[in-house]
C-alpha positions as CSV (number, residue, x, y, z in Angstrom):
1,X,189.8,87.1,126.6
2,X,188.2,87.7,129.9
3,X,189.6,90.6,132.1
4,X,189.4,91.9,135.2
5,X,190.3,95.5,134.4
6,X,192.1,97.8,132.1
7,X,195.4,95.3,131.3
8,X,194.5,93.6,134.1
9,X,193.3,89.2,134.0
10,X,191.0,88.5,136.4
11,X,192.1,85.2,138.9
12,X,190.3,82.1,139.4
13,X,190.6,79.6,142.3
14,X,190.3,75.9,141.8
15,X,189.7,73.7,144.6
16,X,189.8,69.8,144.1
17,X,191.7,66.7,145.4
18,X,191.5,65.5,141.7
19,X,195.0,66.7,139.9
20,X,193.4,65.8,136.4
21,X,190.6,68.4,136.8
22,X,192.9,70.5,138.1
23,X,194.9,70.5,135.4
24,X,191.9,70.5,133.0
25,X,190.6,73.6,134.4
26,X,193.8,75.5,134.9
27,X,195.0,74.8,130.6
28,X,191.1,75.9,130.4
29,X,191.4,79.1,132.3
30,X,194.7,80.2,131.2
31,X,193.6,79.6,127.8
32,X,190.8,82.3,128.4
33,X,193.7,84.7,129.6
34,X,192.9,84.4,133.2
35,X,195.4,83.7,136.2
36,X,194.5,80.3,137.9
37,X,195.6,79.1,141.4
38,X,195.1,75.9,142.5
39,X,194.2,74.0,145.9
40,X,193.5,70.6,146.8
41,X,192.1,71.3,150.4
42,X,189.5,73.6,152.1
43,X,192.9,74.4,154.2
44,X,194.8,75.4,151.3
45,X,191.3,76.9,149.5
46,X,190.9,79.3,152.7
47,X,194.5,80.4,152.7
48,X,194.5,81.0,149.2
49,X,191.6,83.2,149.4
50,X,192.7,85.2,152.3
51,X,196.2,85.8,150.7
52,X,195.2,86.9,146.6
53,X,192.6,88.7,145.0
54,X,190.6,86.1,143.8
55,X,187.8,87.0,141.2
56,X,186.2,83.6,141.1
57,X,186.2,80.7,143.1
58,X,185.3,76.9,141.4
59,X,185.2,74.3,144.3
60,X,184.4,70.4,144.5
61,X,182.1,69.0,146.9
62,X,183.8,66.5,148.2
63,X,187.5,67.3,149.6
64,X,189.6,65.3,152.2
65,X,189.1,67.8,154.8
66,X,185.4,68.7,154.7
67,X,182.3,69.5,152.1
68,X,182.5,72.3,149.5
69,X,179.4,73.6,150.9
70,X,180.8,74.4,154.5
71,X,183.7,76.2,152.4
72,X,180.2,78.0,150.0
73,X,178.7,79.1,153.5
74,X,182.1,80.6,155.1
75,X,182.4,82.3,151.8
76,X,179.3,84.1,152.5
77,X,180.7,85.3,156.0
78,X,183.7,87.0,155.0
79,X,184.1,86.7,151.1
80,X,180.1,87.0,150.1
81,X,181.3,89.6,147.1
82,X,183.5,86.8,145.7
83,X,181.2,84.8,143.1
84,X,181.8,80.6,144.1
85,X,180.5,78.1,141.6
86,X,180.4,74.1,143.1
87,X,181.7,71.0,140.9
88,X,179.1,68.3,141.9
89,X,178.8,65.1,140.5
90,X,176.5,64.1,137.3
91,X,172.7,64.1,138.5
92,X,173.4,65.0,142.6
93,X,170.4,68.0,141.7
94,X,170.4,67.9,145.4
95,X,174.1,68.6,146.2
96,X,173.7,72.2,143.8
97,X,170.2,72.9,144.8
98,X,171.8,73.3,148.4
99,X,174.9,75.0,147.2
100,X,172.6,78.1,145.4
101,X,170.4,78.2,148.7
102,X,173.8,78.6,150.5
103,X,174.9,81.6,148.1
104,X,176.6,79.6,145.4
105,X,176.6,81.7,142.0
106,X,176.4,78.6,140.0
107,X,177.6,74.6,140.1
108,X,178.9,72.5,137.1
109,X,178.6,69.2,137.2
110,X,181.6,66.2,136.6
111,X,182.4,65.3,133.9
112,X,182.8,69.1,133.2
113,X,181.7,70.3,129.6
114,X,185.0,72.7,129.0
115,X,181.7,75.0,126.7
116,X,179.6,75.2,129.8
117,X,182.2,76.2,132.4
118,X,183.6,79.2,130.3
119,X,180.2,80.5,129.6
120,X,179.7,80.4,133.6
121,X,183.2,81.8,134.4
122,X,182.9,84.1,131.7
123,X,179.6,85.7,133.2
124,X,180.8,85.3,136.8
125,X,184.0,87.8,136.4
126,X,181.5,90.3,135.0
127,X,180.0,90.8,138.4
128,X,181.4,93.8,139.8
129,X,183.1,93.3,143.8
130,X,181.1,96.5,145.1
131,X,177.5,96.6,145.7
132,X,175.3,98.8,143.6
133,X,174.0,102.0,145.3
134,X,170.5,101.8,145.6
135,X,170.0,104.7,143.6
136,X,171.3,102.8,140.3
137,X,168.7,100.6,140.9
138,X,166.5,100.6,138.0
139,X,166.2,98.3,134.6
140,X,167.1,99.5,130.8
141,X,164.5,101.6,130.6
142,X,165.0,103.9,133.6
143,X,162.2,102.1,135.8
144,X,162.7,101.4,139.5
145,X,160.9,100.1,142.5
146,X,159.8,103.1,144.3
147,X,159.1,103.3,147.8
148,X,161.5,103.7,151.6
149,X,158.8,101.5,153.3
150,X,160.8,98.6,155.4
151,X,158.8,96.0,152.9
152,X,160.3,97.8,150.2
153,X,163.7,98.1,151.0
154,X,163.9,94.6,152.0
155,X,162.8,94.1,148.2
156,X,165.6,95.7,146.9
157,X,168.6,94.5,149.3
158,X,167.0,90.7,147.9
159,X,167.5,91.7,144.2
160,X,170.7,93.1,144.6
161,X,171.8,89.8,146.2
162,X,170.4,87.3,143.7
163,X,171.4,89.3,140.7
164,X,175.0,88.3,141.5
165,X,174.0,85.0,141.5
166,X,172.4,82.1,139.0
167,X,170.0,80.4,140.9
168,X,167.0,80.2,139.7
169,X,164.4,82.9,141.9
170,X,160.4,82.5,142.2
171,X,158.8,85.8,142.2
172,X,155.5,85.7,144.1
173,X,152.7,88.8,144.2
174,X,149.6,89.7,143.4
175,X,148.3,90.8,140.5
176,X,149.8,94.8,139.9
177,X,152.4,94.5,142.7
178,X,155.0,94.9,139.9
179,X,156.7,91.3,139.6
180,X,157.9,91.2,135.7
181,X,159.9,94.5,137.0
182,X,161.6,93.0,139.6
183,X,162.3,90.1,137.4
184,X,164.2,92.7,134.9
185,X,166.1,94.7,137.4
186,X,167.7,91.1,138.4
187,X,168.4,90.5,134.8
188,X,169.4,94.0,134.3
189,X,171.3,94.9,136.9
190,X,173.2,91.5,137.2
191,X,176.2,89.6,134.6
192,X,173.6,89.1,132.1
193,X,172.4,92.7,131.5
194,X,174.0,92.6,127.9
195,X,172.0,89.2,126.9
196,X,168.7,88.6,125.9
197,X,165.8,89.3,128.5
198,X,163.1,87.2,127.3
199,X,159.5,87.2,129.4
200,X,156.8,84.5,128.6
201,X,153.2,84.1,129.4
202,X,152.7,80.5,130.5
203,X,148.7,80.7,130.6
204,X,148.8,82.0,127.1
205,X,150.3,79.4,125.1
206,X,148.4,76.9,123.8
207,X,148.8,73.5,125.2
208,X,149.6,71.4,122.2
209,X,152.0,74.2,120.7
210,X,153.9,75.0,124.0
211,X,157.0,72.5,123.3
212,X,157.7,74.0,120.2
213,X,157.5,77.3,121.2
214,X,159.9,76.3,124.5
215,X,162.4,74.1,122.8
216,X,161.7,75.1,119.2
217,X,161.4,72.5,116.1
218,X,163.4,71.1,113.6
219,X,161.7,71.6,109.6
220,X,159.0,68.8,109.2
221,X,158.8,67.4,112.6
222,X,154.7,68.0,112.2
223,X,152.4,69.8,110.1
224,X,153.0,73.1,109.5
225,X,156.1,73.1,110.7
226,X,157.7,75.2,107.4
227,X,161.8,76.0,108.2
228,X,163.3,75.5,111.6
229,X,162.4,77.3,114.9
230,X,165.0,78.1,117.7
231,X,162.5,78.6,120.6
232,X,162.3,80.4,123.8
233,X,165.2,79.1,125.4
234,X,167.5,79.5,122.4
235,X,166.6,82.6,121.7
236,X,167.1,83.5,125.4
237,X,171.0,82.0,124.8
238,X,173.0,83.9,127.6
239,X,170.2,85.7,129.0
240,X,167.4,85.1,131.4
241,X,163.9,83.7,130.6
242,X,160.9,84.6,132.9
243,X,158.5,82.2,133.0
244,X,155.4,84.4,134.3
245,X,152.1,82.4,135.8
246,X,154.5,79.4,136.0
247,X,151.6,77.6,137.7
248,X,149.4,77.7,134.2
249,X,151.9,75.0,132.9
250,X,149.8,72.4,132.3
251,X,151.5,68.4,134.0
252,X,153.4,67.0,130.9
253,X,155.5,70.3,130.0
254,X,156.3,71.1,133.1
255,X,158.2,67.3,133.5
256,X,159.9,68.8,130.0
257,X,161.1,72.1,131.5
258,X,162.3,70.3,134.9
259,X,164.7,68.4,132.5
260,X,165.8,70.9,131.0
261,X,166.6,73.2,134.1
262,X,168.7,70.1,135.0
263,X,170.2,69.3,132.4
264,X,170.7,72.8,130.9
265,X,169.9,71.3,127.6
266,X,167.3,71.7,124.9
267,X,165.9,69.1,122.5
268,X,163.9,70.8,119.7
269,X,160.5,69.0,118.6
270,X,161.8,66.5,115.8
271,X,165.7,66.7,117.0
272,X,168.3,64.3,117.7
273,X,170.8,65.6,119.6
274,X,169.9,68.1,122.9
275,X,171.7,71.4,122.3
276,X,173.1,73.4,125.6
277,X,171.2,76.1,127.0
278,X,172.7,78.8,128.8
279,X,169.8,80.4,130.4
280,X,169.2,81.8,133.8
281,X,165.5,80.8,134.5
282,X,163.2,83.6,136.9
283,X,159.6,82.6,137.6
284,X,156.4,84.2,138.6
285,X,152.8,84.1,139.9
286,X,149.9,85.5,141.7
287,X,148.9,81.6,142.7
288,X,149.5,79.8,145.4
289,X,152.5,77.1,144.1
290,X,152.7,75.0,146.7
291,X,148.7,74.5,147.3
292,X,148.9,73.8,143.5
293,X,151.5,71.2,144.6
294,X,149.5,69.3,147.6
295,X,146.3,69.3,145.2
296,X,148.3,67.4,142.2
297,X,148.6,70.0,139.4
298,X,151.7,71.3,140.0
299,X,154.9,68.8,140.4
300,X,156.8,69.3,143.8
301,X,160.5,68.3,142.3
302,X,159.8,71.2,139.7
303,X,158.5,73.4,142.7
304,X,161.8,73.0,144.5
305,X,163.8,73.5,141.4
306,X,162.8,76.6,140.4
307,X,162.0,77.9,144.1
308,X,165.8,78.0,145.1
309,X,165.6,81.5,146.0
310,X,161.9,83.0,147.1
311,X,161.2,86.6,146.4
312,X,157.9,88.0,147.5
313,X,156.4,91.2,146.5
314,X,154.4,93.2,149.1
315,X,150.8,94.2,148.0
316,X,150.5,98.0,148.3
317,X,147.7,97.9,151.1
318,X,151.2,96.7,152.9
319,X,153.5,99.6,152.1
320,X,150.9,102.1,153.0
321,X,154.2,104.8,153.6
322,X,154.7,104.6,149.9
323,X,151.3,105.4,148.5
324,X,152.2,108.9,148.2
325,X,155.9,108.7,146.6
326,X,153.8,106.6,143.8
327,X,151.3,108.9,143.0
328,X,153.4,111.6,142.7
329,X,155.7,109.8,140.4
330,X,152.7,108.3,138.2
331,X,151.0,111.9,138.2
332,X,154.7,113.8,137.0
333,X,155.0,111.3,134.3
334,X,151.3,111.4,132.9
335,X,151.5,115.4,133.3
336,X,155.0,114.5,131.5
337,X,153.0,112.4,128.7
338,X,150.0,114.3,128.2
339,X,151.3,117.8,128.4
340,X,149.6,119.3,131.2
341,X,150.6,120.7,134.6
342,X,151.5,118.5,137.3
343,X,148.3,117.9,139.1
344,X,147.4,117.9,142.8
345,X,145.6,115.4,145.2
346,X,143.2,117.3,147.4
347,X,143.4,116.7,151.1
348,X,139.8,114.5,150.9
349,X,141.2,112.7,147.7
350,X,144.6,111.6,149.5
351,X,142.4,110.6,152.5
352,X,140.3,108.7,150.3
353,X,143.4,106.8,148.4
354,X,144.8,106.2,152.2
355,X,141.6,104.2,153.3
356,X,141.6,102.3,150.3
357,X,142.4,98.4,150.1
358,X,144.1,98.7,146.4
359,X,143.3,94.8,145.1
360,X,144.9,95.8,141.6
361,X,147.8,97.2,143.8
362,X,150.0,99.3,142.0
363,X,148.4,99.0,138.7
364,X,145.2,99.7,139.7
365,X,146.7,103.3,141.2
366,X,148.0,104.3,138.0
367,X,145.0,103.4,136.2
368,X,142.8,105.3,138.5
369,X,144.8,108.3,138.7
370,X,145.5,108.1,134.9
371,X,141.4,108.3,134.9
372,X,141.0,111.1,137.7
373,X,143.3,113.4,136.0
374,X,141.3,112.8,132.7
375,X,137.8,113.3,134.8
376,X,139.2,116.3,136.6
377,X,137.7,120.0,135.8
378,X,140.8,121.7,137.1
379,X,144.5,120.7,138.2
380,X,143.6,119.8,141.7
381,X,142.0,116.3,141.6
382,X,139.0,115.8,144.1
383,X,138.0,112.8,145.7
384,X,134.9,112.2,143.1
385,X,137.2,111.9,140.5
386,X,139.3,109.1,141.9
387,X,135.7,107.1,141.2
388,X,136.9,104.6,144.0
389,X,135.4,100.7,144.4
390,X,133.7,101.0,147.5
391,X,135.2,98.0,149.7
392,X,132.6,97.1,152.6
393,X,132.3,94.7,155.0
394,X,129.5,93.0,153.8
395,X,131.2,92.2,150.2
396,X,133.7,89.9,152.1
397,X,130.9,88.2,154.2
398,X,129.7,87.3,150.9
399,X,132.6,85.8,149.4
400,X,132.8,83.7,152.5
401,X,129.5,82.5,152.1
402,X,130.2,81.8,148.5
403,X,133.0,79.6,149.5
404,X,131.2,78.2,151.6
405,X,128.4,77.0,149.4
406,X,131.3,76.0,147.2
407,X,133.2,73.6,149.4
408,X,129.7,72.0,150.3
409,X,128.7,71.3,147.0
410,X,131.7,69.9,146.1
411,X,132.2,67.7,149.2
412,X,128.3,66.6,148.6
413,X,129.6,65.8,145.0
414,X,132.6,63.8,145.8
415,X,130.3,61.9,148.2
416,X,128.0,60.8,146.2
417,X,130.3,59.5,143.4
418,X,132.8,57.9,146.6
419,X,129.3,55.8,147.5
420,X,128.5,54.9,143.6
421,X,131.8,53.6,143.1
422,X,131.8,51.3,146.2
423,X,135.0,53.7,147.9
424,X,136.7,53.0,145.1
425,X,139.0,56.1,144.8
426,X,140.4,55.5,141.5
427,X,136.7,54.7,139.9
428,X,135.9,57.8,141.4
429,X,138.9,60.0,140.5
430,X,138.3,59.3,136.8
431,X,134.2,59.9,136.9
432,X,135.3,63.3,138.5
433,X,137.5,64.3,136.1
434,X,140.8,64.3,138.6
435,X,143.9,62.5,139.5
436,X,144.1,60.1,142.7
437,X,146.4,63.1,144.4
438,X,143.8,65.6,143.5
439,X,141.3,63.3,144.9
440,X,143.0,62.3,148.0
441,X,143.9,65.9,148.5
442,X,140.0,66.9,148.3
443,X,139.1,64.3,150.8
444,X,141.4,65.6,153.4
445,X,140.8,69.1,152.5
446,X,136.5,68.7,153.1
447,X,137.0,66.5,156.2
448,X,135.4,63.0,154.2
């Protein structure tokens, strides 16, 4: 039983010139205890929204008066706290990619698996109608993003928006800008709070185990393989799975993993039959995706399918404003931890920590400070004690030199083997070690 409030069902609009799935979906939704009202136009669909309280709104693309997206987008005008899910047809990716850019909260596709649509209903009427103060923003554990720079507040308006919805979201930063956070405060402030939050080190799985230990196995199916496994994904069932450094998936898993975002269906190592996968799927990384994508090593159809909704998280050298709201927050919770009075930045030492570049961003502040207060002969914390990297101008000249001598080398390389193989590019792809795109995408890149 799904309900809205205290004795209370929650309403679901149905849009579709089809009267069987209408009637499918309306037996379906009052058998859940929910009120359903049904259109068969955008006409009708508009007027029924503007005249009920409607909790949840299921529309097909295609209607005799116009596409179910334009009815998504006008949605987002006046009705954007109203969760919509599209009906597209089997296999039109496209179609629902579109509809989540547009603000959709999800899409089923025809013909609809009755399972599958009330797990999505059921998490959509979860979602509450009013936004969440900024204050509540924070994950289980009482974290939160802090900061009032513009950068920052942007940040949090975006995860307040796509928690409410179930497109997958790409979380790019730099290493210590605080990415698996964000990642939980969408899960943990969004329908799926109550489900299994489940994050993953891509890099750090070894190649040959990673299907198992993303799809799971059945008993037998190889060596070693003593009683059944569920997997990531299973055990993720109703939650959200963050798949962090994304770009480490080596080629032939991430074809595996675009299948199953699309499908929404696992198939453990040794199985059968695919089992249905309710998962919302967040991603991050500190690379540079789509350069991975022009130079071969990272598919573009995967890139798009998990890059519906971009989030990126501002280095601290960015949000310069909220330097100080962070160390003063890091420095009352190690006082906190370690017992000791709440320590003070000298004027030099905040002058210091104001000039400073931060490449470890926030993590490297908390490490540094964690060490100053540890170095520290008294409660006030001096400038020596922050035991800073200096950054100068000559360090960078010599990374540029480096690169440099890099690209010339390797364009000299790729020469060399182009002219031994007669211009044959394939020849010379495999001598190199590299794929005709990767190849191709050297050439272009060094000028050849």
């Amino acid at each position: 039983m799904v309900l809205k409030a205290k004795n209370q069902k929650a309403t679901v609009l149905v849009i579709d010139d089809e009267q069987d799935i209408l009637d499918l979906l309306s037996i379906t939704l009052k058998r859940m205890d929910l009120n359903c009202i049904t259109a068969a136009t955008l006409e009708d669909g508009r007027n029924s929204m503007s005249a009920n309280t409607i909790d949840l709104c299921l529309t097909d693309m295609r209607l005799p008066d116009g596409d179910g997206l334009d009815f998504v987008a006008w949605m987002q005008k006046d009705f954007a706290h109203i969760p919509v899910a599209v009906i597209t047809a089997h296999g039109n990716v496209k179609a629902a990619v579109k509809a989540l850019k547009l603000g959709a909260f999800d899409f089923v596709s025809k013909p609809v698996d009755l399972n599958w649509l009330r797990k999505l209903v059921e998490t959509a009427i979860k979602i509450e109608a009013e936004d969440l103060a900024e204050e509540n923003l924070h994950d289980k554990k009482g974290k939160s993003i802090l900061g009032q720079s513009d950068a920052i507040n942007n940040l949090k308006t975006l995860i307040k928006k796509v928690a409410r919805s179930q497109a997958p979201v790409h979380i790019r930063g730099e290493s210590g800008t605080g990415k698996e956070l964000v990642a939980r405060l969408i899960h943990d402030i969004g329908p799926r709070a109550d489900q299994p939050f489940i994050p993953v080190n891509c890099g750090a799985i070894p190649s040959e185990l990673m299907e198992s230990e993303f799809f799971g196995h059945k008993k037998g199916s190889f060596t070693g393989a003593t009683s059944d496994k569920l997997g990531l994904f299973r055990s993720a069932e109703g939650g959200t799975l963050l798949l962090d450094e994304v770009g480490d998936l080596p080629l032939h898993m991430q074809v595996k993993l675009l299948r199953v975002i699309q499908e929404k269906a696992v198939r453990p190592v040794g199985g059968t039959e695919e089992i249905s996968a309710n998962v919302r799927i967040l991603s991050a990384t500190h690379k540079d995706l789509l350069e991975k994508v022009k130079d071969g090593s990272f598919r573009e159809d995967l890139y798009y399918r998990i890059n519906v909704i971009d989030i990126n998280v501002p280095p601290l050298r960015d949000r310069n404003d909220d330097l100080f709201i962070l160390a003063d927050h890091i420095m009352q919770r190690l006082a906190t931890e370690q017992g000791l009075k709440l320590p003070i930045l000298s004027e030099e030492a905040k002058t210091k920590l104001k000039h400073y570049h931060f490449p470890g961003n926030v993590r490297e502040l908390e490490n540094l400070l964690e060490r100053a207060i540890a170095l520290s002969d008294g409660q006030q914390i001096q400038s020596n004690d922050l035991m800073l990297r200096e950054i100068k101008t000559q360090s960078n000249t010599d990374a540029s030199g480096l690169h440099d001598i890099l690209n010339v080398q390797e364009k000299d390389l790729i020469e060399k083997a182009l002219a031994k193989n007669k211009y044959n590019k394939t020849k010379t792809a495999k001598e190199l070690g590299l794929t005709l795109r990767q190849l191709r995408y050297k050439i272009e890149k060094l000028g050849l």
